[in-house]
N, C-alpha and C positions, 0 to 999 in steps of 0.2 A: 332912650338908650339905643346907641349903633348893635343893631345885629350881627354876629361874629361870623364873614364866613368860612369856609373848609379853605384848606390850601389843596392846593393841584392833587397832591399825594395820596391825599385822604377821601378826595371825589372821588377817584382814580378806583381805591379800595371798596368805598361805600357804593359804587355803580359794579363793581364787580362781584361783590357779596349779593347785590339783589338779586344777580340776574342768576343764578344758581340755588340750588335746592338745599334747603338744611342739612339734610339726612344725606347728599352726595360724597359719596365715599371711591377712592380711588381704588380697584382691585389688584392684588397683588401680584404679579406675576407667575403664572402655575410652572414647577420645577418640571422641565423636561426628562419623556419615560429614559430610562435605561434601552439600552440594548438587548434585552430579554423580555422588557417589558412592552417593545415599541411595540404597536400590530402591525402585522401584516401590509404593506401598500396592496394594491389592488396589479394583479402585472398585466402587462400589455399582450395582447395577442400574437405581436411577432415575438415578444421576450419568451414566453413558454416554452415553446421548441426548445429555442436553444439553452435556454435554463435546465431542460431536460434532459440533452445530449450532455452538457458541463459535466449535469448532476451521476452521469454515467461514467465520467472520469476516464474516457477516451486516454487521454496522457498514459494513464496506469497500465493498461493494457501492455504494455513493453513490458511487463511481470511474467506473460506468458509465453512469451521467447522459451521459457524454461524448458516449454514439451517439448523444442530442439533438442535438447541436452544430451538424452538418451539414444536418440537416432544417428546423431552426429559422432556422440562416445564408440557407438557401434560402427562406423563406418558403412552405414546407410543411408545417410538423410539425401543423398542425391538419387536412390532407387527410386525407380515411374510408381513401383506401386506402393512405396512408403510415403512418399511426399503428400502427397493428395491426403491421407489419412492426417498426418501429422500438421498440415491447414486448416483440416476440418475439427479437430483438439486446440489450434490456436483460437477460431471460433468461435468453437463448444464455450473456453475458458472465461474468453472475453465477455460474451453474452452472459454468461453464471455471474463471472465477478460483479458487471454492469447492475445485474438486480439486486445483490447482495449492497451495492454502497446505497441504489434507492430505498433497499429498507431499512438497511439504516441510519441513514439521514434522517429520513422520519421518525425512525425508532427515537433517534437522539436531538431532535429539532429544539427542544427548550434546549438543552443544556450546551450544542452549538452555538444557541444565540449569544451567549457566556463567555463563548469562545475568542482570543485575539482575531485570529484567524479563522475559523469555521462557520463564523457567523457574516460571512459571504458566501457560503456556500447556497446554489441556489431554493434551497428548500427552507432553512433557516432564514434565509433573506426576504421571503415570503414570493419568491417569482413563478415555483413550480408548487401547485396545490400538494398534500399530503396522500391524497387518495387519488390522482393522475401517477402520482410516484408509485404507489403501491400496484396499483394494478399497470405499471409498465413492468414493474419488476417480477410479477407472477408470469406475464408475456413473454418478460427474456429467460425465465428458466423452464419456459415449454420449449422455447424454438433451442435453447440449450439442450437440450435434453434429446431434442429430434437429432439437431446436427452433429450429435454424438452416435446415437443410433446409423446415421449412415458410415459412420468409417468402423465403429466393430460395435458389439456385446461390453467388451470388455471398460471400452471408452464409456459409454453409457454407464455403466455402475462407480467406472471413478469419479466423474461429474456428479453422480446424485447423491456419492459419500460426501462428497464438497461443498453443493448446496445445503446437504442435512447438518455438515457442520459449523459453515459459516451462520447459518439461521440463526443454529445453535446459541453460536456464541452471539451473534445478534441481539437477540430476542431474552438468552437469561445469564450465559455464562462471560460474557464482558467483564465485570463487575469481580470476579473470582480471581484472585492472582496465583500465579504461577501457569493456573488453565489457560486466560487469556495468552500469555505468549504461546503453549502448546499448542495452541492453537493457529494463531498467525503464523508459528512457522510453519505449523503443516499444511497452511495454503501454498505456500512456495515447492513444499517436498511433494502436493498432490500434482501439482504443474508437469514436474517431473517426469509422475511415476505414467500423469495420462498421457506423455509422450510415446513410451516403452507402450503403453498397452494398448494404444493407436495403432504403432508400427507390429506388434505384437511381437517383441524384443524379451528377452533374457536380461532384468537389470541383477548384477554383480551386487552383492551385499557393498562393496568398499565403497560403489556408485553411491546405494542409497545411504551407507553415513555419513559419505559428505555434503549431500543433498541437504539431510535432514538436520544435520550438526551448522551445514554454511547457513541455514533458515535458521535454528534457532538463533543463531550469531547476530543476524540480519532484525531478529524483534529482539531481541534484550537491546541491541543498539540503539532500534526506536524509539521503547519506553522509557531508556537512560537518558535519550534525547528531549524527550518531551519532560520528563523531571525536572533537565536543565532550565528549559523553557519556561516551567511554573514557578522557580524557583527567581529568575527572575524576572516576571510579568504580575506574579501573586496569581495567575489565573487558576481556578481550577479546571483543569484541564481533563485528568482521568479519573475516575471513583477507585481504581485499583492501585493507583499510583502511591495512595495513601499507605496501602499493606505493602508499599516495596521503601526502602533505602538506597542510596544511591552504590554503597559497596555490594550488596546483594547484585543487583543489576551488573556491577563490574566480576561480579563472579562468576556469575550464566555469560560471560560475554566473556569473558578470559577461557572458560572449561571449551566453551563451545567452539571460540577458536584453535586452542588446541587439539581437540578431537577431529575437527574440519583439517586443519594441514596434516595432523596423523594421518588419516585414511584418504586423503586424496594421495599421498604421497605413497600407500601400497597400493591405491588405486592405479596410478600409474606406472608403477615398476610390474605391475601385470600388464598392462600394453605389448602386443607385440610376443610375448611367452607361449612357444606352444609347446607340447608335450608328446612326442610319439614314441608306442609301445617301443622299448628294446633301445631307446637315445635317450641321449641328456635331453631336459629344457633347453629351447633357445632362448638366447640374451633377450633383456627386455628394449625396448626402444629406445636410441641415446634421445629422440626426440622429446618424447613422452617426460626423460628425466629430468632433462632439461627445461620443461613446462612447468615444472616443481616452485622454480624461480620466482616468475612472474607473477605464479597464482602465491606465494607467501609476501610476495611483494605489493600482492592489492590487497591480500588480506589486510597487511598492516597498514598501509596507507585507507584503508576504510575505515579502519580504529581510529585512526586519527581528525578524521571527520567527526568520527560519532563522536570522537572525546570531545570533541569541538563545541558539541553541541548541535551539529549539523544535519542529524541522522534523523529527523523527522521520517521520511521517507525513502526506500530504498533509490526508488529511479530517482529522486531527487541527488541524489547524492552521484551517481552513474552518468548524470546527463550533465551534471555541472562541474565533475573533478577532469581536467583534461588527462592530467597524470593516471588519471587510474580508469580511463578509456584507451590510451594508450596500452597499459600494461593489457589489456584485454584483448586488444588486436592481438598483439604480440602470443596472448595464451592461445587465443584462438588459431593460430598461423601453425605454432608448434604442436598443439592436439592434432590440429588437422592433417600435418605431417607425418606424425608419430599415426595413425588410423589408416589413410588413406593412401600411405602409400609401404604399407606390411602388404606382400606380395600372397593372395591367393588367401589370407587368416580371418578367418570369420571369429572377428572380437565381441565378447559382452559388454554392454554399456555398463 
């Protein structure tokens, strides 16, 4: 009998079966981590630094313009010995805010990682250690605290109310809604008032409810904003976002602008008004009234942003609307008018 042999095919198979192990099993592919899950890369040594400075959000710092407000309102901010002080409150400000986002970066490093956008930030991203952040951020609110001490007393204690309340919200009261915006906006109204208490200025009550009514305006816009954002990305974005609606939100943001153009608007028709015994008041400032314009006019076109969904962030919104840096020149030109050139009046901010 002819013995049968294999065809090509079948060698082919029978030589490849021998030369592998019974039990050889392919492994499956392992599902790559998430973005919350990744760890850490390891960061390079020149990345630190500058992950560090990012992580201090340098950009933001144009928040503190604000301690202008008040010296400028008063027709001082050009005096030798107001200027210096009110540098040394822009600063103070800068240095406080800077440690306040290191520790909360940290504070909120998981839940950044979650983030569309925050989980670039460098401490989430794994470039700036946790505890290099921490202990920069106790460093910027020492040398904050000093370089408040050199322009007054007063500077000093608005900075430490600032730091005790940013922690604050930091550390427990984020999470808490309605507090959380009370909060953000009374960073912008502290900006303010450490202006005034720098220069050691008289702020007018109309001053500080517009201050403090344009800041709340300023975070309900925010939060409405980042709504928008979760609403559609699915991200979870804020823990408080939860306890708000989006009409609530357009409710604090409708009140607040109305109260912000109320009291700017008798804020300004006192411009220029003085009073002396045995005479009528003088006229208020045509300039000053006419300032009324501009500033309803950015009001609205900021609403519009924010309705947009654009309001993430105040200077975001400031540095990218030309329209509503324009109208701001323009605010600026005519306060500066309406102050600086009232003959011999020493005005309250």
């Amino acid at each position: 009998m002819t013995p049968v042999t294999p065809t090509g095919s079948a060698r082919q198979q029978d030589d490849a079966a021998s030369t592998e192990p019974a039990d050889a099993t392919v492994p499956a592919p392992e599902p790559e981590p998430s973005a919350a899950e990744a760890p850490a890369r390891r960061p390079r040594p020149v990345a630190v630094p500058l992950g560090l400075l990012k992580a201090m959000r340098p950009r933001q710092w144009v928040k503190n313009v604000l301690v202008l407000a008040a010296p400028f309102a008063a027709g001082k901010l050009l005096d030798l010995d107001v200027l210096p002080a009110v540098g040394l409150a822009f600063v103070a400000f800068s240095l406080a805010a800077s440690g306040v986002y290191l520790i909360n970066d940290t504070k909120d490093v998981e839940a950044d990682r979650a983030h569309p956008k925050k989980r670039f930030r460098p401490i989430a991203a794994g470039i700036v250690p946790p505890s290099l952040a921490v202990v920069t951020g106790i460093v910027l609110f020492a040398a904050a605290l000093g370089v408040s001490l050199l322009a007054s007393t007063n500077l000093l204690i608005v900075t430490a109310i600032y730091i005790a309340v940013q922690l604050a919200y930091c550390l427990w009261l984020k999470h808490e809604p309605v507090i959380d915006i009370c909060i953000v906006s009374s960073g912008f109204l502290m900006r303010a008032i450490a202006g005034g208490a720098a220069a050691g200025l008289y702020l007018s009550p109309w001053f500080l409810l517009t201050m403090a009514f344009g800041s709340l305006f300023m975070a309900s816009g925010k939060r409405y904003a980042e709504m928008r954002l979760s609403e559609r990305t699915g991200a979870k974005i804020r823990k408080s976002l939860e306890r708000y609606s989006a009409s609530y939100l357009r409710f604090v943001w409708s009140l607040s602008a109305t109260v912000v153009i109320m009291a700017y608007g008798l804020w300004a028709f006192g411009i220029g008004v003085t009073a002396m015994p045995g005479r009528l008041p003088s006229a208020p400032s045509t300039w000053a009234i006419v300032s009324i314009v501009p500033f309803v006019v950015a009001v609205l076109r900021y609403a519009v942003d924010v309705d947009g969904g654009n309001g993430g962030e105040p200077e975001e919104i400031v540095l990218g609307d030309r329209v509503l840096q324009v109208l701001g020149v323009i605010w600026v030109v005519l306060i500066g008018l309406a102050v600086y050139t009232a003959p011999g009046v020493a005005l309250p901010a």
